[in-house]
Backbone and ligand atoms as CSV (ligand in chain L), in Angstrom:
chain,resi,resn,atom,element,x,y,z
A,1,UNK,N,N,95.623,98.882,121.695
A,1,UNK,CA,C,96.808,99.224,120.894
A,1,UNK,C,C,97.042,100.735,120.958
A,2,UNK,N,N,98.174,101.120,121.388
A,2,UNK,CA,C,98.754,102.180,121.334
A,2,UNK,C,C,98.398,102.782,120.281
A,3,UNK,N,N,98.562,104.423,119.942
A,3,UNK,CA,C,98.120,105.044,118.675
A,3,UNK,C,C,99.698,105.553,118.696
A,4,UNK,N,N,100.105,106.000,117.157
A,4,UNK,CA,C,101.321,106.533,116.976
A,4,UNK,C,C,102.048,107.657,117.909
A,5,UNK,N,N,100.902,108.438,117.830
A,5,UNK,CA,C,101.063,109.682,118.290
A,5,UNK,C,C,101.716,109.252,120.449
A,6,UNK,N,N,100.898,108.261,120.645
A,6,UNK,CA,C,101.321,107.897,121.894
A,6,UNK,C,C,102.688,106.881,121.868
A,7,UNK,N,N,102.877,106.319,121.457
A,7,UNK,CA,C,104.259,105.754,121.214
A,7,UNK,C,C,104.924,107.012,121.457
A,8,UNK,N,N,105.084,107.767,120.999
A,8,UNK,CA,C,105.786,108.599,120.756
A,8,UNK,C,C,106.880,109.521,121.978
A,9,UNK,N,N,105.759,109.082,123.139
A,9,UNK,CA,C,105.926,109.332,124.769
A,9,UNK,C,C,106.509,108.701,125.127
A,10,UNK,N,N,106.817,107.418,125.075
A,10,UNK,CA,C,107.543,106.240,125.437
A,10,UNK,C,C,109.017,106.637,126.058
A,11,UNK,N,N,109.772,106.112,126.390
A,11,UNK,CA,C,111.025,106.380,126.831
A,11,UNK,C,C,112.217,105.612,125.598
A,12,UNK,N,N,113.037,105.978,125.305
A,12,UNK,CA,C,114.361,105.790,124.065
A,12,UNK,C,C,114.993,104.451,124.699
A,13,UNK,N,N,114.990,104.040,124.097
A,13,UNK,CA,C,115.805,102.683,124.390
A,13,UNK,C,C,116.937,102.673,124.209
A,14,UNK,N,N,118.089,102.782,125.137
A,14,UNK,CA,C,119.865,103.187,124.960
A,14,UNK,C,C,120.317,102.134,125.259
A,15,UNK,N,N,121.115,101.298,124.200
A,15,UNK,CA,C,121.633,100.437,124.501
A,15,UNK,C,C,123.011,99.508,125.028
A,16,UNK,N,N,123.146,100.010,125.967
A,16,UNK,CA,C,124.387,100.365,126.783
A,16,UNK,C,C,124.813,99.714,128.066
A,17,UNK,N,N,126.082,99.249,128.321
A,17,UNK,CA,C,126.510,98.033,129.399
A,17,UNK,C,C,128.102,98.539,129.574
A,18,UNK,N,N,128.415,99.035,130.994
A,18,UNK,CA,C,129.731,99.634,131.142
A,18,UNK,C,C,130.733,98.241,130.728
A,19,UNK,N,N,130.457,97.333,129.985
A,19,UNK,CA,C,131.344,96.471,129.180
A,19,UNK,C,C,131.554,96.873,128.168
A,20,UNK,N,N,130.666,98.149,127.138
A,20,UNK,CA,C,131.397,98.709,126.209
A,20,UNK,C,C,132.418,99.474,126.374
A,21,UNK,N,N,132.653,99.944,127.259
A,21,UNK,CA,C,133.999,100.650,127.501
A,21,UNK,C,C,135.237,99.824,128.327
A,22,UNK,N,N,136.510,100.611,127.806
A,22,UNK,CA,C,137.987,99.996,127.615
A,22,UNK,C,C,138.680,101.014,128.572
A,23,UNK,N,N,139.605,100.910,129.116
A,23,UNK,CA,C,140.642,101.959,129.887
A,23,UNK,C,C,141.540,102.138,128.914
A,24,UNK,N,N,141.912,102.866,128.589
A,24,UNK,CA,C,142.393,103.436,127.032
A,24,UNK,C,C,143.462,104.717,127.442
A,25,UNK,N,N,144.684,105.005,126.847
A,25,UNK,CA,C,145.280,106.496,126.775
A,25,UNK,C,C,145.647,106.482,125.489
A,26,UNK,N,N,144.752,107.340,125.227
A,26,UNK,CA,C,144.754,107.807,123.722
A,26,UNK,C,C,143.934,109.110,123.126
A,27,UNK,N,N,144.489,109.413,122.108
A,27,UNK,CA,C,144.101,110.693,121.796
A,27,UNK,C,C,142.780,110.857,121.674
A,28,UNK,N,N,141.919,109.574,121.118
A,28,UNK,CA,C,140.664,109.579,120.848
A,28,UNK,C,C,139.855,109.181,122.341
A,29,UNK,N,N,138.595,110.029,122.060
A,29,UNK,CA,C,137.596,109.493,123.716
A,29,UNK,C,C,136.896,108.019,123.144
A,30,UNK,N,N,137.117,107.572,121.951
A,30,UNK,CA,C,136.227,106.666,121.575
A,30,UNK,C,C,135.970,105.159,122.632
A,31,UNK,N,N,137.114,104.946,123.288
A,31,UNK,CA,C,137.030,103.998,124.624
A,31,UNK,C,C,136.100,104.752,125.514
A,32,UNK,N,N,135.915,106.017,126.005
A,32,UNK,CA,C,135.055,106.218,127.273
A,32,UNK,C,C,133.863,106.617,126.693
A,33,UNK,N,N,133.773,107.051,125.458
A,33,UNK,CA,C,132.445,107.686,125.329
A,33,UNK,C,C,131.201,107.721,125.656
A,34,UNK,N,N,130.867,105.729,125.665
A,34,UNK,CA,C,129.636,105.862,125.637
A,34,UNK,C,C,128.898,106.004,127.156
A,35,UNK,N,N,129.892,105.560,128.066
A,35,UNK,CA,C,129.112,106.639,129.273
A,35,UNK,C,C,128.911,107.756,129.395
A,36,UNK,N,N,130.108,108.388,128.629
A,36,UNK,CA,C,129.647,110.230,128.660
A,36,UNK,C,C,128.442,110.712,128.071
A,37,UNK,N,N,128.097,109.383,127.442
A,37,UNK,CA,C,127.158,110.202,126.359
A,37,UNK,C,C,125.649,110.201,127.263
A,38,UNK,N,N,125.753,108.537,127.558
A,38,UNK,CA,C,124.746,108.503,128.213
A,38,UNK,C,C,124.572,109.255,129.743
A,39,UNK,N,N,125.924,109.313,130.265
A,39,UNK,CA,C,125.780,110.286,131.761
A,39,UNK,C,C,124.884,111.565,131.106
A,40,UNK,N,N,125.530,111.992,130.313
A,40,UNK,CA,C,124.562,113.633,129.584
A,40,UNK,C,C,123.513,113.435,129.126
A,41,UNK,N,N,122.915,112.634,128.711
A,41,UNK,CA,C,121.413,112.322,128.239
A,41,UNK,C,C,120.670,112.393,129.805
A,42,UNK,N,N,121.217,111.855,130.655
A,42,UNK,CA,C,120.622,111.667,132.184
A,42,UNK,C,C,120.656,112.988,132.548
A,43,UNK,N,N,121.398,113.803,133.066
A,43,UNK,CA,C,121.854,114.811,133.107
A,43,UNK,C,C,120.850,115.491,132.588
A,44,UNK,N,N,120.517,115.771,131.443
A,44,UNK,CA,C,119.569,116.180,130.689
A,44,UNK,C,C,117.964,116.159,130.814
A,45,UNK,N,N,117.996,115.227,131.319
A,45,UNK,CA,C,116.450,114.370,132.211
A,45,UNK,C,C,115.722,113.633,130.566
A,46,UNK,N,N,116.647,113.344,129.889
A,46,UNK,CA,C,115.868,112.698,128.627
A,46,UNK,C,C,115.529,111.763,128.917
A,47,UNK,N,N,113.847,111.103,128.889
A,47,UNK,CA,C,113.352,109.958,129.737
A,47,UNK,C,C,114.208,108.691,129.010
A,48,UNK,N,N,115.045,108.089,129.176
A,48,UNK,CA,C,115.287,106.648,128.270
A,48,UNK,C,C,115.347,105.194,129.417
A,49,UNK,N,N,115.251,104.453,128.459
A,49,UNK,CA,C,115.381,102.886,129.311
A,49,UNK,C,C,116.442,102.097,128.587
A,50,UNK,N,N,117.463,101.766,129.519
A,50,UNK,CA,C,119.036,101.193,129.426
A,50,UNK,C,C,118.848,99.887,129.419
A,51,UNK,N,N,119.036,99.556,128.414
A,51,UNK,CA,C,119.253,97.448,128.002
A,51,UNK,C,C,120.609,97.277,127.917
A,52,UNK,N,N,120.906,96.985,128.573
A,52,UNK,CA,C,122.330,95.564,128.504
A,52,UNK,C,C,122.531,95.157,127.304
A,53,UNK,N,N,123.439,95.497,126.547
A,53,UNK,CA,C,123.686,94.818,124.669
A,53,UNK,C,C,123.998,92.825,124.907
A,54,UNK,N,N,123.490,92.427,124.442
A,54,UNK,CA,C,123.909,91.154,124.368
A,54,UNK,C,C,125.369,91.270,123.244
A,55,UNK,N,N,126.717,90.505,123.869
A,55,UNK,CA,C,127.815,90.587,123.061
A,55,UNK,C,C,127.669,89.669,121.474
A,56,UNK,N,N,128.176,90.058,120.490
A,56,UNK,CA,C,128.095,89.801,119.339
A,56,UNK,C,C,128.993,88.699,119.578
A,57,UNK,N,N,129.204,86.739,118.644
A,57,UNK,CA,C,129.740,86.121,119.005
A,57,UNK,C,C,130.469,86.380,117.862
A,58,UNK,N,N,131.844,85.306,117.914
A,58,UNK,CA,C,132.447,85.592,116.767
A,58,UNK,C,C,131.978,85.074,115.243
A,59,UNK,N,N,131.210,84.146,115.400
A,59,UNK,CA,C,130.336,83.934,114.026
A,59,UNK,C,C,129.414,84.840,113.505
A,60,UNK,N,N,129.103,86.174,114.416
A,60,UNK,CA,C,128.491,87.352,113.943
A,60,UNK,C,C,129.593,88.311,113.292
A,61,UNK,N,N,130.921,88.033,114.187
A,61,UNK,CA,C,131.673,88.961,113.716
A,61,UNK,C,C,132.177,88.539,112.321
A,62,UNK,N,N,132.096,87.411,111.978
A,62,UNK,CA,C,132.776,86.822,110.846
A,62,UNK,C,C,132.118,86.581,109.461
A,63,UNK,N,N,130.880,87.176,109.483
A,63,UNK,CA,C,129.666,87.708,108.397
A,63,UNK,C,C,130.109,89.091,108.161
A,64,UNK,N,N,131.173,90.048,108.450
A,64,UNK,CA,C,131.960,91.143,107.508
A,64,UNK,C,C,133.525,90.954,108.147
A,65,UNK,N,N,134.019,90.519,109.003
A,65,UNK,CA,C,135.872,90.168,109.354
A,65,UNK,C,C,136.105,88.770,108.768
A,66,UNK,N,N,136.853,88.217,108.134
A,66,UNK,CA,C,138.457,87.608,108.529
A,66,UNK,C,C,138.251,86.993,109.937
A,67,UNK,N,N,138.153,85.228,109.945
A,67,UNK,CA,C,137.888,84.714,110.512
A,67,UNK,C,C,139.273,84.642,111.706
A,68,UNK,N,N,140.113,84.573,111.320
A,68,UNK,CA,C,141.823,85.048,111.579
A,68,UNK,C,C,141.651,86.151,112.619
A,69,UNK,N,N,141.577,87.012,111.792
A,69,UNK,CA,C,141.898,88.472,112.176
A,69,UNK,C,C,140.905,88.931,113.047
A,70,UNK,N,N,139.689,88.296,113.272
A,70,UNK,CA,C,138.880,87.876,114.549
A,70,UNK,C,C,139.397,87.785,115.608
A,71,UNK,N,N,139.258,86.340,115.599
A,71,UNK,CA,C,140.314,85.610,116.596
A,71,UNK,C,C,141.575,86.629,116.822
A,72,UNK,N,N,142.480,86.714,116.343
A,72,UNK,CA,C,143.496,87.244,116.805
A,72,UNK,C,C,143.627,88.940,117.403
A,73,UNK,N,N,142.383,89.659,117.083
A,73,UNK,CA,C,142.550,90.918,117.758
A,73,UNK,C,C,141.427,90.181,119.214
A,74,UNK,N,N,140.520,88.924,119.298
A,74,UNK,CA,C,140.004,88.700,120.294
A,74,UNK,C,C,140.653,88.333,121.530
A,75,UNK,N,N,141.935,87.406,121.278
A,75,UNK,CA,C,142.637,86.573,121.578
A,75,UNK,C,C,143.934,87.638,122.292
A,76,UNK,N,N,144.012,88.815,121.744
A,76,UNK,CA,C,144.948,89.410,121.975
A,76,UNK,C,C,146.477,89.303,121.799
A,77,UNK,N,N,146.510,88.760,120.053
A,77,UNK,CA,C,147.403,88.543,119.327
A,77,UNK,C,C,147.472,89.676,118.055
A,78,UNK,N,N,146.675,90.697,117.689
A,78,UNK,CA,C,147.066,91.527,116.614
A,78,UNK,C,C,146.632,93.041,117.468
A,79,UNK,N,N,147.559,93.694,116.837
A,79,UNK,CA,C,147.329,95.376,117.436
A,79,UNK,C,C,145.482,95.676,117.299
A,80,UNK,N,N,144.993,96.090,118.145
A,80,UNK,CA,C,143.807,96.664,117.630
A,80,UNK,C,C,143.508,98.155,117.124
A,81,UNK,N,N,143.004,98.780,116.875
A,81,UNK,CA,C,142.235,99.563,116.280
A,81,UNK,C,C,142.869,100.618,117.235
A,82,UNK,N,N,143.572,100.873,118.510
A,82,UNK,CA,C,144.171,101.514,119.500
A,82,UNK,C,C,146.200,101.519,119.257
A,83,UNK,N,N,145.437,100.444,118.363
A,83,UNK,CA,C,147.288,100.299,118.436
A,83,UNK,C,C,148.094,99.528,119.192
A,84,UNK,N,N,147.162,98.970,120.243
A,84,UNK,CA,C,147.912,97.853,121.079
A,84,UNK,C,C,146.871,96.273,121.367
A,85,UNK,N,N,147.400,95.909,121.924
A,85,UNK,CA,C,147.019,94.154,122.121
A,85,UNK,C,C,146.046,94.391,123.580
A,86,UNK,N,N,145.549,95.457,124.142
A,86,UNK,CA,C,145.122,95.314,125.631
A,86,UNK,C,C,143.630,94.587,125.244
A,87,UNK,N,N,143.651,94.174,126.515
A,87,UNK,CA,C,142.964,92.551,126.945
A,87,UNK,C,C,141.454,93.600,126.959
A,88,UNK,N,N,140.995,94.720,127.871
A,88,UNK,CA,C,139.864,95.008,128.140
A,88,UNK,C,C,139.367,96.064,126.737
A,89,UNK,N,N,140.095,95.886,126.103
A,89,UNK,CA,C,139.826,96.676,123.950
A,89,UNK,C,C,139.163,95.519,124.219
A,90,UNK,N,N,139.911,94.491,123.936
A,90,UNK,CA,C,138.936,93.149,123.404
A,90,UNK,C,C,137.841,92.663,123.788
A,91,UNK,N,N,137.843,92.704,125.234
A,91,UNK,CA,C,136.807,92.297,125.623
A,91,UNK,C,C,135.157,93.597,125.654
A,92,UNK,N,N,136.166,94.834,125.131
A,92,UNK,CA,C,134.799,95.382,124.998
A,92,UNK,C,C,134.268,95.749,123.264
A,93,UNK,N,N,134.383,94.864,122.804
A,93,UNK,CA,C,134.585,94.764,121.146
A,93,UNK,C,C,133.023,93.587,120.901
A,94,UNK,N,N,133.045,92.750,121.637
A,94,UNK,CA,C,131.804,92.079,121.309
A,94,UNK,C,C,130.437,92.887,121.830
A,95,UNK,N,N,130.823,94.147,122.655
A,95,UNK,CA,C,129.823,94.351,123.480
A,95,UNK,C,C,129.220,95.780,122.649
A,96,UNK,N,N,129.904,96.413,122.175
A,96,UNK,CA,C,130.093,97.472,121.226
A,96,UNK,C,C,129.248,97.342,120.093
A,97,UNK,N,N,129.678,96.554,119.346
A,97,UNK,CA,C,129.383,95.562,118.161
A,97,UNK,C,C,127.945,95.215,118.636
A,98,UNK,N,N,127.142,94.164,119.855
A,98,UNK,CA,C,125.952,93.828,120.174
A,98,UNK,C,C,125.042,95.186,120.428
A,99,UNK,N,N,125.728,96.592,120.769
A,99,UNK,CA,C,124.841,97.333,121.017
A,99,UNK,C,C,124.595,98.055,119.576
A,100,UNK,N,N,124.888,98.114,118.569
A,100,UNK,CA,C,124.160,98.608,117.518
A,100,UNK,C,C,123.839,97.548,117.328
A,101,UNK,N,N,123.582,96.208,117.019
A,101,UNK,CA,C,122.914,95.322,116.702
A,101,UNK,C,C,121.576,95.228,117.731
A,102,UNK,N,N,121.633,95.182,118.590
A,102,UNK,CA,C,120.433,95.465,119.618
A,102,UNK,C,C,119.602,96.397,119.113
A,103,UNK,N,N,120.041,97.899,118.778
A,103,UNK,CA,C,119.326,98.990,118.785
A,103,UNK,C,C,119.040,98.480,117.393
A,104,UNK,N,N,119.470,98.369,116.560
A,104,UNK,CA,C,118.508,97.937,115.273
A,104,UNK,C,C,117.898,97.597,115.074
A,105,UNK,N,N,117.840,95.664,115.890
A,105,UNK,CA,C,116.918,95.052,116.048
A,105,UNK,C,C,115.723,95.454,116.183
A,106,UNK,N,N,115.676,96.920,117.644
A,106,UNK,CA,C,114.816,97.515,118.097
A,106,UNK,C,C,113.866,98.063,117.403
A,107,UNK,N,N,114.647,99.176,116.817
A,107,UNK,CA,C,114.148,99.981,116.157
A,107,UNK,C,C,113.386,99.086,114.789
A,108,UNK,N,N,113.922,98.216,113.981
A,108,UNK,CA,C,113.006,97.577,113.064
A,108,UNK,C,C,111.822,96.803,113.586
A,109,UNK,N,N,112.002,96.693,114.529
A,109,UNK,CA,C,110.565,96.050,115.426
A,109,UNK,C,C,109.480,96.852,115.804
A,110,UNK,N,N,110.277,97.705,116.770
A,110,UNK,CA,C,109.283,99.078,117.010
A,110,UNK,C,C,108.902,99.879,116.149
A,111,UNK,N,N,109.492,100.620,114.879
A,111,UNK,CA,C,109.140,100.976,113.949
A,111,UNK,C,C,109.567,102.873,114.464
A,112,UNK,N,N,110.218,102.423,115.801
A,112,UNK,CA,C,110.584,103.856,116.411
A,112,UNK,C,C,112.315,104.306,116.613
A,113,UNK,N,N,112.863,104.748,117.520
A,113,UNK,CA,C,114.341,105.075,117.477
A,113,UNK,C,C,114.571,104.423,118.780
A,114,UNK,N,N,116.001,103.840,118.298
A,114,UNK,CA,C,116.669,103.204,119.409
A,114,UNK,C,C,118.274,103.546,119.321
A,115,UNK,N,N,119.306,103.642,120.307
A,115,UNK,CA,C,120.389,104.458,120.071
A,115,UNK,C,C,121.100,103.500,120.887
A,116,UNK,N,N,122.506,102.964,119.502
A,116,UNK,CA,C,123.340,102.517,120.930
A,116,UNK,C,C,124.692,103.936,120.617
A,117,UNK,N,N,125.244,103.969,122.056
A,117,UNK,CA,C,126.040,105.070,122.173
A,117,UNK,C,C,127.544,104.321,121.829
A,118,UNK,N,N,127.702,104.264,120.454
A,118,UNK,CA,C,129.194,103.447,120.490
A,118,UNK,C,C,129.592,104.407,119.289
A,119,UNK,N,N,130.577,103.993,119.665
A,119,UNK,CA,C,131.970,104.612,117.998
A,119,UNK,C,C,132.927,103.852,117.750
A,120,UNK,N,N,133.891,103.980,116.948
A,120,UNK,CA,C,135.118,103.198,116.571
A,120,UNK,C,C,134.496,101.949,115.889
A,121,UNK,N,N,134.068,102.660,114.346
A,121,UNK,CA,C,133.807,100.925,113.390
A,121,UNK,C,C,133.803,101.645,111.952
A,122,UNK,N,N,133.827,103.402,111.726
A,122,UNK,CA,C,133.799,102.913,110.000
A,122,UNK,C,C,134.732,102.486,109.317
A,123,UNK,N,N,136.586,102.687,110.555
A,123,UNK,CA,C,137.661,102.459,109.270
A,123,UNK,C,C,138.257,101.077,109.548
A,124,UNK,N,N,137.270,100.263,110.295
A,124,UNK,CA,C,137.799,98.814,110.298
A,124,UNK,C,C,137.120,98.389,109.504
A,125,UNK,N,N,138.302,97.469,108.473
A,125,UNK,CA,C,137.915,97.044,107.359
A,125,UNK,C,C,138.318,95.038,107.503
A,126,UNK,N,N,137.877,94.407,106.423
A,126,UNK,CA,C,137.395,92.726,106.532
A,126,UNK,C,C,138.489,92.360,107.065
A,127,UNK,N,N,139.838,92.724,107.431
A,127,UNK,CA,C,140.714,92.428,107.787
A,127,UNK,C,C,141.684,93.219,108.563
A,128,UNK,N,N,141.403,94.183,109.007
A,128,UNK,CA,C,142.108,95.672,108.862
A,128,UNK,C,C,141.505,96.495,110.073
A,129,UNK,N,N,142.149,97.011,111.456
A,129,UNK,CA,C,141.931,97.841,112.123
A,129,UNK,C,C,142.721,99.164,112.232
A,130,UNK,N,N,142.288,100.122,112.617
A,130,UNK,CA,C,143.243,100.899,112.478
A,130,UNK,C,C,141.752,102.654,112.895
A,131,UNK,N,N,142.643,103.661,112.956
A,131,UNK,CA,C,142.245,104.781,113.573
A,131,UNK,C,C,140.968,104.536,114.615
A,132,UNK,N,N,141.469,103.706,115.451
A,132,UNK,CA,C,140.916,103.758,116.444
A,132,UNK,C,C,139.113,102.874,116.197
A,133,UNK,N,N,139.507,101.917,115.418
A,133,UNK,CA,C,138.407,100.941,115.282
A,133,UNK,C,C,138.991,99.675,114.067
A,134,UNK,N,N,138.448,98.801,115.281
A,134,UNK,CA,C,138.777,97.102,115.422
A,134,UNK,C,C,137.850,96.555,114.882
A,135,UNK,N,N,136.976,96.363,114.957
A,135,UNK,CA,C,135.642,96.079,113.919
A,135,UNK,C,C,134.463,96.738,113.683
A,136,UNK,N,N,134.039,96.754,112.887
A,136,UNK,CA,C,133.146,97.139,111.919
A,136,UNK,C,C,131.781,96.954,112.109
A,137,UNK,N,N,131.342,97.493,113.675
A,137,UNK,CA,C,129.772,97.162,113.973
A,137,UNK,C,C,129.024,97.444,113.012
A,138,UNK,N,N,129.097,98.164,111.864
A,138,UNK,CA,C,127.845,98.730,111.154
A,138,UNK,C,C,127.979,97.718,110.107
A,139,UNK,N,N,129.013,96.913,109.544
A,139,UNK,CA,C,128.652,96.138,108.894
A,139,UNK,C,C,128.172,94.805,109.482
A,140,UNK,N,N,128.785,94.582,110.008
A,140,UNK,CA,C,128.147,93.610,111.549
A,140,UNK,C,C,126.725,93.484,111.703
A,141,UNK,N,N,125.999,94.662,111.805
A,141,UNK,CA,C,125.040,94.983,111.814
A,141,UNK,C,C,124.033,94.846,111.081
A,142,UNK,N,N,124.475,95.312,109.752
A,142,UNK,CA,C,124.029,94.758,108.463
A,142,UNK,C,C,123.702,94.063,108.115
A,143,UNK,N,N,124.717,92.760,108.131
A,143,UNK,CA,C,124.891,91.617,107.764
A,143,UNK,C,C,123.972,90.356,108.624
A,144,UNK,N,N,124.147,90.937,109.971
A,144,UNK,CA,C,122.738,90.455,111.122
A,144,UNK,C,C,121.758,90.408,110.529
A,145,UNK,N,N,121.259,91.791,110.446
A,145,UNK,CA,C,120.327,91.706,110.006
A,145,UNK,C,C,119.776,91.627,108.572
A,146,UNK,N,N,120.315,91.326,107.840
A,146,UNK,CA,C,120.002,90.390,106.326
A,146,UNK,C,C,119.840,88.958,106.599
A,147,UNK,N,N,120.941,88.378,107.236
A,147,UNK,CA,C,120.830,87.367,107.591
A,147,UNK,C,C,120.028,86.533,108.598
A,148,UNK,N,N,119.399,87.562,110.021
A,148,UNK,CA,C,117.918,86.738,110.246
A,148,UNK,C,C,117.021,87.659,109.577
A,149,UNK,N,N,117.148,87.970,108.548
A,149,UNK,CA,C,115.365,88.337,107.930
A,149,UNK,C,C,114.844,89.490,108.229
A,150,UNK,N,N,115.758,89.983,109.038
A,150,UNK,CA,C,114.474,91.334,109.307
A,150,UNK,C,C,114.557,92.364,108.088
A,151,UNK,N,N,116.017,92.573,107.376
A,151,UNK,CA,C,115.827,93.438,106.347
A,151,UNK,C,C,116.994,93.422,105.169
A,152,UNK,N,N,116.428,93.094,104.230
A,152,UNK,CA,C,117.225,92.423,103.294
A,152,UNK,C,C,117.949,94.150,102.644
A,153,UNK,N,N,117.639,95.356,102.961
A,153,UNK,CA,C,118.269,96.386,102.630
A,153,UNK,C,C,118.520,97.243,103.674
A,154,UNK,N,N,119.794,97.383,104.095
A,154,UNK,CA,C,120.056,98.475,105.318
A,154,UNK,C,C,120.882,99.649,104.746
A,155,UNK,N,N,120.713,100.599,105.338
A,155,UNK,CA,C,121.300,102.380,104.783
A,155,UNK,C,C,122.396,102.480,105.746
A,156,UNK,N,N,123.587,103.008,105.637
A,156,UNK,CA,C,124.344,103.384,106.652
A,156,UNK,C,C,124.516,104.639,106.126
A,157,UNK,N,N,123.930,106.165,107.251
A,157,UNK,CA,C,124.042,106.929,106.868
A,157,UNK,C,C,125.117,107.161,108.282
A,158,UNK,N,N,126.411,107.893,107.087
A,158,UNK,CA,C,127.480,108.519,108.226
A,158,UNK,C,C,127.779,109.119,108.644
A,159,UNK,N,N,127.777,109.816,109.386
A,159,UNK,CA,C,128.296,111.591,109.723
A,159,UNK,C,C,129.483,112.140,109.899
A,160,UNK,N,N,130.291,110.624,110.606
A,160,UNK,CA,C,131.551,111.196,110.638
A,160,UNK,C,C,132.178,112.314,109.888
A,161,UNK,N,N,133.491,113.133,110.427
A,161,UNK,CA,C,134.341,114.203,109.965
A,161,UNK,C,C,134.580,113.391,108.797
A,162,UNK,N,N,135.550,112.180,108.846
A,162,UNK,CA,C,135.943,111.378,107.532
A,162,UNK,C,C,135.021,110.659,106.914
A,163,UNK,N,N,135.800,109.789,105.999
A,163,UNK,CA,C,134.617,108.861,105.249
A,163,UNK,C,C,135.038,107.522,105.654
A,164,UNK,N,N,134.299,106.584,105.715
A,164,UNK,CA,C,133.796,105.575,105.987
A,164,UNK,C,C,134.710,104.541,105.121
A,165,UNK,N,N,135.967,104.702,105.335
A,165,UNK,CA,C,136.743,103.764,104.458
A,165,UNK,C,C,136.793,102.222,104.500
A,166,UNK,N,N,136.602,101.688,105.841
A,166,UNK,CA,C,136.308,100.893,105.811
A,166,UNK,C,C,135.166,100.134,105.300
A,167,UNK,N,N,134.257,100.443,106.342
A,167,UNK,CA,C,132.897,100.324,105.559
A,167,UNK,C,C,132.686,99.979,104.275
A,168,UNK,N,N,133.457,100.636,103.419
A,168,UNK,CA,C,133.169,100.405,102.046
A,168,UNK,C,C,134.296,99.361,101.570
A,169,UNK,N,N,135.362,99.592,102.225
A,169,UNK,CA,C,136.395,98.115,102.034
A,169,UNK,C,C,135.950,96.730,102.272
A,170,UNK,N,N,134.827,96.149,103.264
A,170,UNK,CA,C,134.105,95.500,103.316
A,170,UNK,C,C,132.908,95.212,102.346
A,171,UNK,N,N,132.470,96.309,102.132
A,171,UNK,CA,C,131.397,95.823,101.101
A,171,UNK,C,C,132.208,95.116,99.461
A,172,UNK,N,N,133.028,96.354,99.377
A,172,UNK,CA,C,134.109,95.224,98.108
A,172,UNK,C,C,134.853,93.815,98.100
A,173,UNK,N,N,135.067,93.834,99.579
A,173,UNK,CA,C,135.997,92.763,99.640
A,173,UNK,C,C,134.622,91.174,99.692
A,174,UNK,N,N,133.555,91.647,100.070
A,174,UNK,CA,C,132.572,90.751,100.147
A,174,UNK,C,C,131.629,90.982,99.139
A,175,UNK,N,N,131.865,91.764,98.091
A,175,UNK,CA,C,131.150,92.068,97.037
A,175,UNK,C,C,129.711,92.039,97.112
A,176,UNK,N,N,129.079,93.076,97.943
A,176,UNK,CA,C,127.773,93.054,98.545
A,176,UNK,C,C,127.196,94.199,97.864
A,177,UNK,N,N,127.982,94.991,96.607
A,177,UNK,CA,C,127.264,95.574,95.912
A,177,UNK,C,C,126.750,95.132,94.651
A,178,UNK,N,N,125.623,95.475,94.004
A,178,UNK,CA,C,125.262,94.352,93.292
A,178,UNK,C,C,124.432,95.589,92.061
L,1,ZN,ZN,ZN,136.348,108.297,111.486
């Protein structure tokens, strides 16, 4: 058994699949980011190891969205979080969503850090997309993981410039404060 101190050497687990990204023109980089992020971590020579996110299904998504409003930004029937109906938003929305769920997973297992490189989820709310985020991986996330067991209390600490309006529109609308 490994000792802490040696874990510690290990390589970062980034959890990342050029299916999270969208072809996008828009003011925000939040469609290309997460290759940039990870091209610069490489770049950097930061040792990490790249997992493929398994996509979130829509019965994951529907433990904090609007079973509706699912479907229909999936389906490519409601504006998304971009402002428009494009087909490759959608399809990179389950994949987005699976990579902070992945890295969580991780990290509560390992007991170490795991990073998925995504954005666009605090101001999508249970029904509601908008500034450039369609759903709500961190509650997504959450809700995963309460629901298989690994942790019946999760922290979302945020950094964003703004606040987390959504985020918290979800927790009211599902009354998960207690
Ligand atoms: Zn924001």
């Amino acid at each position: 058994m490994k000792s802490p101190t040696e874990k510690l050497f290990t390589t970062i687990p980034i959890f990342f699949s050029h299916g999270m990204q969208a072809k996008v023109e828009s003011l925000s980089p939040s469609a290309h980011k997460p290759w940039a992020a990870v091209e610069s971590w490489i770049a950097l020579g930061i040792p990490l190891s790249i997992i493929p996110p398994t996509p979130v299904t829509r019965e994951q998504l529907a433990r904090a969205h609007d079973r509706a409003f699912i479907d229909a930004n999936l389906d490519g029937r409601e504006l998304n979080g971009f402002n428009t109906k494009a087909a490759d938003v959608a399809a990179s929305l389950p994949y987005t969503s699976g990579a902070m769920l992945g890295a969580a997973r991780d990290a509560i297992r390992s007991g170490l850090v795991a990073v998925a490189p995504t954005c666009g989820f605090h101001h999508a709310g249970h029904a509601k997309a908008g500034a450039f985020c369609t759903f709500n991986g961190l509650m997504v996330t959450a809700l995963a993981l309460n629901a298989e067991g690994l942790s019946q209390r999760v922290g979302i600490l945020d950094f964003d410039q703004h606040y987390g309006d959504g985020t918290e529109e979800i927790i009211q609308t599902l009354e998960l404060t207690s």
